[in-house]
N, C-alpha and C positions, 0 to 999 in steps of 0.2 A: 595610916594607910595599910591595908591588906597587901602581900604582894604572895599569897598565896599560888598564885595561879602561874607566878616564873617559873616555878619549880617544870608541871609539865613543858609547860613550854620549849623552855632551856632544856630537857630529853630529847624532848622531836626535834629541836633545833642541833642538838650535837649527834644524834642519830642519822638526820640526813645529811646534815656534815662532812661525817666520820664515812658514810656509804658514797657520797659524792667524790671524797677525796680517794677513797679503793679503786673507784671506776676509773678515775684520771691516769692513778698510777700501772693499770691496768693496762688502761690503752697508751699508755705513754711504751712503756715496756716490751708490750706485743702480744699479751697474756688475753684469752678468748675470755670476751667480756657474757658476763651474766644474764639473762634476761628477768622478766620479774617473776616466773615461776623456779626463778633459781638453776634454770637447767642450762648449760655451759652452751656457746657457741655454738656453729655447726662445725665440722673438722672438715677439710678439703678433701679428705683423704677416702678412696671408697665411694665418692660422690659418683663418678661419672666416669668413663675411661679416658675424654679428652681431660678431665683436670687431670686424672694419673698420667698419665702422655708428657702432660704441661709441665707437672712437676720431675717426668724423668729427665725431659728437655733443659730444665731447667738447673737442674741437680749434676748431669753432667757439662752443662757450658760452665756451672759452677766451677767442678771440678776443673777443665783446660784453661780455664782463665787463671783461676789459681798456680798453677804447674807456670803458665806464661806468666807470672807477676814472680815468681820465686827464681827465673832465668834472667827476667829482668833485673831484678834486684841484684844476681850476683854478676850481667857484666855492668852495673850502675859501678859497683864494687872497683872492678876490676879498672873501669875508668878512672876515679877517685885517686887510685893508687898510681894509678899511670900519670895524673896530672900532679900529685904531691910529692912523688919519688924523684930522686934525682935523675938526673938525661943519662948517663951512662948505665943506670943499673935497669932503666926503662930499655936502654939501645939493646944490653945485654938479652933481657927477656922476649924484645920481640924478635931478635936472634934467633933465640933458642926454637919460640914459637915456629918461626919460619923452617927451622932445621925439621923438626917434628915433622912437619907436612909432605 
């Protein structure tokens, strides 16, 4: 039996493979996928002044969310310590707290 002809085959077969498996991990990723002239995605950026708008909007609720989740987290913190610390060194601090104000 000839088996001549696996040879091309099995290229185009690991060619679109290998090209199928780029795109997945592409898009898995977030990476602006290709089209078949080779020329990269469109960019959001520059399109229009409501996508600029969009992404300032965006870009700053970013940011205040951010700053709210790092407040969070430290009186998440502060809670933690109040319910693991013993009652007198808790009573003592929010003593202290109190005096401060």
């Amino acid at each position: 039996m000839d088996m001549g002809w696996m040879v091309p085959v099995g290229v185009v077969a690991a060619i679109s493979a290998s090209h199928a498996f780029r795109t997945w991990v592409r898009a898995k990723h977030g990476y602006p996928l290709e089209d078949e002239n080779r020329k990269r995605g469109r960019s959001y950026r520059g399109e229009s002044p409501d996508a600029e708008r969009k992404i300032e909007l965006l870009s700053s609720e970013n940011e205040r969310l951010t700053g709210q989740i790092g407040r969070l987290e430290e009186r998440l913190r502060v809670l933690e310590r109040i319910a693991t610390d013993p009652a007198e060194r808790t009573a003592r601090e929010i003593d202290s707290l109190r005096d401060a104000n």
